[in-house]
The first five atom37 places (N, CA, C, CB, O) and aatype in JSON, in Angstrom:
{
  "aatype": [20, 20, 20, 20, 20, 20, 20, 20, 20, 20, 20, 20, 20, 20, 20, 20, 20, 20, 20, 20, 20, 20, 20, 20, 20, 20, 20, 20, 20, 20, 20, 20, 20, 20, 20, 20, 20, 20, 20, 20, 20, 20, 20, 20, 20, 20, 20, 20, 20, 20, 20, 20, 20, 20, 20, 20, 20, 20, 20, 20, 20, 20, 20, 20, 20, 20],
  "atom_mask": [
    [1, 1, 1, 1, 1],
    [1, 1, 1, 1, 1],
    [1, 1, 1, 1, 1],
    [1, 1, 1, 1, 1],
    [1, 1, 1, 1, 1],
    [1, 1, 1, 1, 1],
    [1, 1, 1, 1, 1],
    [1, 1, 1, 1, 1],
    [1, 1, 1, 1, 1],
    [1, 1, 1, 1, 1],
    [1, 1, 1, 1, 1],
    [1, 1, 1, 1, 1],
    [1, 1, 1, 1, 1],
    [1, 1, 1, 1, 1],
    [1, 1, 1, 1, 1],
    [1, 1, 1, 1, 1],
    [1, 1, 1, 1, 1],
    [1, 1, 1, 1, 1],
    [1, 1, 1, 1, 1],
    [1, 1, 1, 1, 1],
    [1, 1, 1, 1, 1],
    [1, 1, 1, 1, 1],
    [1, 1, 1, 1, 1],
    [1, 1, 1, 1, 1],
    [1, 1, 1, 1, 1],
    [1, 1, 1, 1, 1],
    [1, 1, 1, 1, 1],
    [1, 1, 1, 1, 1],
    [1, 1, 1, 1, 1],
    [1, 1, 1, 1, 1],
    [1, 1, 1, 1, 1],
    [1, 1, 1, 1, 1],
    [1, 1, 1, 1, 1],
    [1, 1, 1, 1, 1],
    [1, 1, 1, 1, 1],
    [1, 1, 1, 1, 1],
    [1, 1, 1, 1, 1],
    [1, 1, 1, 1, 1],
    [1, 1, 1, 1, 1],
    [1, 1, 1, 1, 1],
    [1, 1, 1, 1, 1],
    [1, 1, 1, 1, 1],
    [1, 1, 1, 1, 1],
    [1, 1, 1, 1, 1],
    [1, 1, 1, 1, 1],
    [1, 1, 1, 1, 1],
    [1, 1, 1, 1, 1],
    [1, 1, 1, 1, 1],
    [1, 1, 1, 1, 1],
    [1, 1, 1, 1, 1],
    [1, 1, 1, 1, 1],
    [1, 1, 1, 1, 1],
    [1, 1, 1, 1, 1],
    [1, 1, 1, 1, 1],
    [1, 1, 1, 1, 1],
    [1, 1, 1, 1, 1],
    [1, 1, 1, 1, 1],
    [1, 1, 1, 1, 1],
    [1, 1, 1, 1, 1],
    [1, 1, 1, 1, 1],
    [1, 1, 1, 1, 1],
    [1, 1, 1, 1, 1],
    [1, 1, 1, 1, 1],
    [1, 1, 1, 1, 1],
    [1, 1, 1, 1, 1],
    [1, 1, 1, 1, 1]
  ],
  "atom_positions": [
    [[-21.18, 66.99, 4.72], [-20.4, 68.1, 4.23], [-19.68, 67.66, 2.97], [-19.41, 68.61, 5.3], [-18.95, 66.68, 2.88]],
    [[-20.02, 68.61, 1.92], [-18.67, 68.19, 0.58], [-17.66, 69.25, 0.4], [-19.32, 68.03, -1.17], [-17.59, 70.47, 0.51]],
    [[-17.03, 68.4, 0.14], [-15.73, 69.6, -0.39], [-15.19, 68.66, -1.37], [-14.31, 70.21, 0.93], [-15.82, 67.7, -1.82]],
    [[-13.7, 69.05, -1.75], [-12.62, 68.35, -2.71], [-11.68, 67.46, -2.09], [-11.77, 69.34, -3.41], [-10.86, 67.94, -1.31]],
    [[-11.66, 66.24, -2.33], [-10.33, 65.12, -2.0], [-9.18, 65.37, -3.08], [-10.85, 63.28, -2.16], [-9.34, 65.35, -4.3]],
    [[-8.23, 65.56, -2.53], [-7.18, 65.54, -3.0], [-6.11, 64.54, -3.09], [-6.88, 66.3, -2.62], [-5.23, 64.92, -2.33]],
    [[-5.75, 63.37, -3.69], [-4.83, 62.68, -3.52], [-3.36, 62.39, -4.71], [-5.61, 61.66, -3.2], [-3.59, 61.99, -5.85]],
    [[-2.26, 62.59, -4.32], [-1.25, 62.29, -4.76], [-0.69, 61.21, -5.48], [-0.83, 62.42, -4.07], [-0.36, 60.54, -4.5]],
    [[-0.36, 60.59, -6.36], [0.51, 59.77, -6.64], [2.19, 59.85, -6.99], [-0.08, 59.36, -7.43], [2.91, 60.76, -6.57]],
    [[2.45, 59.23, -7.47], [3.72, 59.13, -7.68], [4.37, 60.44, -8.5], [3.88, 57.84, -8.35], [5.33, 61.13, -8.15]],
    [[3.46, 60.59, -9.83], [3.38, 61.8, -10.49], [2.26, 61.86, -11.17], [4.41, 62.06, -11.28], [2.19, 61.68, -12.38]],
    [[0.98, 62.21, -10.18], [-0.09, 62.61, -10.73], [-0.87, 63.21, -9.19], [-0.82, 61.32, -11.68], [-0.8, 62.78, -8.04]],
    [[-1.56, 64.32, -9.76], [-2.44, 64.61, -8.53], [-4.01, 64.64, -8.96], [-2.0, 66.11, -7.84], [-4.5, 65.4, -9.79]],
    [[-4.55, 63.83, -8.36], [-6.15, 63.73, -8.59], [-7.02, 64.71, -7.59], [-6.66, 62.08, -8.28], [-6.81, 65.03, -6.41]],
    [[-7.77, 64.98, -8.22], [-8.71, 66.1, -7.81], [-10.0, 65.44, -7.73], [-8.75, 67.37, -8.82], [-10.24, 64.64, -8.63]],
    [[-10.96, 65.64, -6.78], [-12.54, 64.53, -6.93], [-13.06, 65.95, -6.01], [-12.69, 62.24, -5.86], [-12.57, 66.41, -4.98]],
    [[-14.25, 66.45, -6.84], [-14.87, 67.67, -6.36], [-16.21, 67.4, -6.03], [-14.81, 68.77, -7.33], [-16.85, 66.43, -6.43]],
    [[-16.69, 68.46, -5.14], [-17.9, 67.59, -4.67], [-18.45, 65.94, -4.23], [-18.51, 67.82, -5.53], [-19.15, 65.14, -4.85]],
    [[-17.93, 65.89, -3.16], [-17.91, 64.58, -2.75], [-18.03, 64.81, -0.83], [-16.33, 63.77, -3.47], [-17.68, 65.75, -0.12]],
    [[-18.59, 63.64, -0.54], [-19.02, 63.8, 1.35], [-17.45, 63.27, 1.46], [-20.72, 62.42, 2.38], [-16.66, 62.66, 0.74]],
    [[-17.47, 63.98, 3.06], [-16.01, 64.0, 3.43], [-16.4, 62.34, 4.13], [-15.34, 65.6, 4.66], [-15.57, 61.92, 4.94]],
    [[-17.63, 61.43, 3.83], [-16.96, 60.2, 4.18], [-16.22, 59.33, 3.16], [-17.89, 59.41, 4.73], [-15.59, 58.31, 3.42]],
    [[-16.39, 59.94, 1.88], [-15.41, 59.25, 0.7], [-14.17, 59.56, 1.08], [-15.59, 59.78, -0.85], [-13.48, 58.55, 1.25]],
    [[-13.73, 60.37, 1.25], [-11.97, 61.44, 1.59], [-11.79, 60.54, 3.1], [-12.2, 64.05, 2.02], [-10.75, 59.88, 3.19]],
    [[-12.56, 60.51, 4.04], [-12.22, 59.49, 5.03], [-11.92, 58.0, 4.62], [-13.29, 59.46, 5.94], [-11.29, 57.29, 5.41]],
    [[-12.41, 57.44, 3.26], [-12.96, 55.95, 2.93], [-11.36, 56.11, 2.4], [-14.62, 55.5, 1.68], [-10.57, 55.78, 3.29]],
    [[-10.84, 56.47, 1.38], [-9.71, 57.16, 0.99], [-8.57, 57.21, 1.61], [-9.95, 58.19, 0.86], [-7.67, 56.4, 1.34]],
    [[-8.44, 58.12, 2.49], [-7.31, 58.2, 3.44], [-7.09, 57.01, 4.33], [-7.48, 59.34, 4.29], [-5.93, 57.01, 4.74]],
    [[-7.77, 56.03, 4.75], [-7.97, 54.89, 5.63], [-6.83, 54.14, 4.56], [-9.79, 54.2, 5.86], [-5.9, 53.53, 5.07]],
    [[-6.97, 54.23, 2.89], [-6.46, 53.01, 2.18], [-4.67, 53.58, 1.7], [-7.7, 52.62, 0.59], [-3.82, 52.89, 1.13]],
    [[-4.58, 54.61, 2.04], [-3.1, 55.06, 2.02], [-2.13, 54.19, 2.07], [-2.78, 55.84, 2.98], [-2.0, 53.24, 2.84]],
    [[-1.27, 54.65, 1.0], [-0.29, 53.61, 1.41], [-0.66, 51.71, 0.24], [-0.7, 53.46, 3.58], [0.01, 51.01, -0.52]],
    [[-1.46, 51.71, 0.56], [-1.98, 50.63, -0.09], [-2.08, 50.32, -1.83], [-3.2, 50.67, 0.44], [-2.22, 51.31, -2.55]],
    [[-2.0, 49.02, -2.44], [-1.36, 49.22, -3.96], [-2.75, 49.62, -4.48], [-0.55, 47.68, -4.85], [-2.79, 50.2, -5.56]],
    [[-3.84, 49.38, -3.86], [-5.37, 49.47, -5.06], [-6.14, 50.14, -3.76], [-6.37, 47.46, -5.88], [-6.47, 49.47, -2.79]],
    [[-6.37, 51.5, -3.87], [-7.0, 52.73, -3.22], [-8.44, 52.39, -3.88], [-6.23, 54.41, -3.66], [-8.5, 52.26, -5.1]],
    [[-9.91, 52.22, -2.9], [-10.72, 51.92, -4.02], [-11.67, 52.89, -2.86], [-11.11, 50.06, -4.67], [-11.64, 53.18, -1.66]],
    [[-12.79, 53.23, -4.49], [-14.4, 53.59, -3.57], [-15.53, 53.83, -4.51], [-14.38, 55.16, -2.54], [-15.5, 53.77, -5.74]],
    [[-16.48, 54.09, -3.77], [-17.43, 53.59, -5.18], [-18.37, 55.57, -5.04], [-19.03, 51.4, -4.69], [-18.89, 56.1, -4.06]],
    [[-18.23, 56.01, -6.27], [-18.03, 57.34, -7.16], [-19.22, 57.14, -7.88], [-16.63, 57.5, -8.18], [-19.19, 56.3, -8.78]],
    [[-20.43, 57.84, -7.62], [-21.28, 57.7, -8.66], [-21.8, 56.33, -9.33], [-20.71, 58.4, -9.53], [-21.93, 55.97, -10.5]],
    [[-22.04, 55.68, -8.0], [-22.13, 54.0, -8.09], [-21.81, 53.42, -8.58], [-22.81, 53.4, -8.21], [-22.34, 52.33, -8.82]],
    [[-20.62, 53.86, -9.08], [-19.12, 52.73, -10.08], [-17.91, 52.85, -8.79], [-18.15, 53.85, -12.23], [-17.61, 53.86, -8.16]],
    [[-17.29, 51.3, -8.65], [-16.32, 51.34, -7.89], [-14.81, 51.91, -9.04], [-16.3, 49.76, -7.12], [-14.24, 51.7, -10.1]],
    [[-14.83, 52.5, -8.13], [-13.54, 53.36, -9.05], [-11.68, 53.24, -8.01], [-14.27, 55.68, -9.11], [-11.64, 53.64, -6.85]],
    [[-10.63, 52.77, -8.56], [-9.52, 51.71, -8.29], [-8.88, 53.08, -8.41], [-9.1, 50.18, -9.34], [-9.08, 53.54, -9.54]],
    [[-8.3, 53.77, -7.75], [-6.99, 54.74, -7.77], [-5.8, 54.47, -7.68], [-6.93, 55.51, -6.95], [-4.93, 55.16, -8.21]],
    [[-5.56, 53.35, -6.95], [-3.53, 52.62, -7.56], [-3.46, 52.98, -6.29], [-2.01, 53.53, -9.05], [-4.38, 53.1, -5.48]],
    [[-2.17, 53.18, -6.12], [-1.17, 53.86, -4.35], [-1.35, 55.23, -4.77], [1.08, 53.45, -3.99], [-1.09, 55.73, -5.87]],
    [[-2.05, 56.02, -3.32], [-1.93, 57.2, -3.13], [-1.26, 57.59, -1.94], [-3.0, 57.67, -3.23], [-1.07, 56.85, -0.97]],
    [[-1.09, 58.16, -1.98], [-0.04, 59.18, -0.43], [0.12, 60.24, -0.82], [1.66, 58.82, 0.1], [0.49, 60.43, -1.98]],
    [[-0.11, 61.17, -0.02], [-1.09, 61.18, 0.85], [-2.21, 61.83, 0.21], [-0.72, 61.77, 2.04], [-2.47, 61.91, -0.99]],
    [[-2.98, 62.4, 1.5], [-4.61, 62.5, 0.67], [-4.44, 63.54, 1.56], [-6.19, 61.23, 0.73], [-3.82, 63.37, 2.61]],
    [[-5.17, 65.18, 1.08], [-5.89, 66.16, 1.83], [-7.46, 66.72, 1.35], [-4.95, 67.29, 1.85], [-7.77, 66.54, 0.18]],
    [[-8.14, 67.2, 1.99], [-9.1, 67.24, 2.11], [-9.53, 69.27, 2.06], [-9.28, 66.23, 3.33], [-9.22, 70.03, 2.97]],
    [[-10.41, 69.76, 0.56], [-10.16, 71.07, 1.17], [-12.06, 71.4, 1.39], [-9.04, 72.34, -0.11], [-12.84, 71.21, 0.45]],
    [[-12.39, 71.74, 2.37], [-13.99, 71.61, 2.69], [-14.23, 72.62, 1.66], [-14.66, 72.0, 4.39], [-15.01, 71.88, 1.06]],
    [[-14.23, 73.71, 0.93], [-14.93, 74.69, 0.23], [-14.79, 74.23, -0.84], [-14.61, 75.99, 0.3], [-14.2, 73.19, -1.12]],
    [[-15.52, 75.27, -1.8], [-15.1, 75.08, -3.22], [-13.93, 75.0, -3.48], [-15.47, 75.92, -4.0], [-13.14, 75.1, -2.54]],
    [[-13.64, 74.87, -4.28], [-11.78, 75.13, -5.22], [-12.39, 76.13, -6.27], [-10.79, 73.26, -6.38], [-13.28, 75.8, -7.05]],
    [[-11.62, 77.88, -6.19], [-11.62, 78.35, -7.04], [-10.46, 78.13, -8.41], [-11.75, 79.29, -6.45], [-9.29, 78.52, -8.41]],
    [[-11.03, 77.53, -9.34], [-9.96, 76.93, -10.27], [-9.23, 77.91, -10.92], [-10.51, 76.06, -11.32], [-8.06, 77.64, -11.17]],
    [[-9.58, 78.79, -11.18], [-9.72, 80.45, -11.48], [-8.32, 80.87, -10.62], [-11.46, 81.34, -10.73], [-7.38, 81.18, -11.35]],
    [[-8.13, 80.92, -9.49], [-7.13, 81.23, -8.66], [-6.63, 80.56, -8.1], [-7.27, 81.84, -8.01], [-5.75, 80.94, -7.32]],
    [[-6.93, 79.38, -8.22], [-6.17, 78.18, -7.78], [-6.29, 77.18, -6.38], [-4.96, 78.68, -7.77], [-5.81, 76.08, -6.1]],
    [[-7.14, 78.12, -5.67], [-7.67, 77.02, -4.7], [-8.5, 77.49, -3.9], [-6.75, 76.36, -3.92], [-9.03, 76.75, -3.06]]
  ]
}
């Protein structure tokens, strides 16, 4: 199943669209933690500390906002 991961930082919110909800699981496991990592289009890609992470299964209409 894909949908959108959503994760937080300090003051930034990252958006990752289209992605299997085992990345958003790989993700949420590293919460909390200083180097959030996973590998994106077969580049490991380093997100810093996130808290928290949600998960929305459909599209995101960007248009209306979610």
């Amino acid at each position: 199943m894909k949908g959108t991961a959503i994760l937080f930082q300090e003051q930034n919110v990252i958006f990752i669209v289209d992605v299997d909800h085992s990345i958003y699981e790989e993700i949420k496991e590293q919460c909390g933690c200083e180097h959030c990592t996973c590998m994106l289009e077969s580049k490991k890609v380093n997100f810093g500390s996130v808290s928290p992470v949600f998960w929305h299964e459909d599209e995101v209409d960007w248009d209306y906002g979610y």
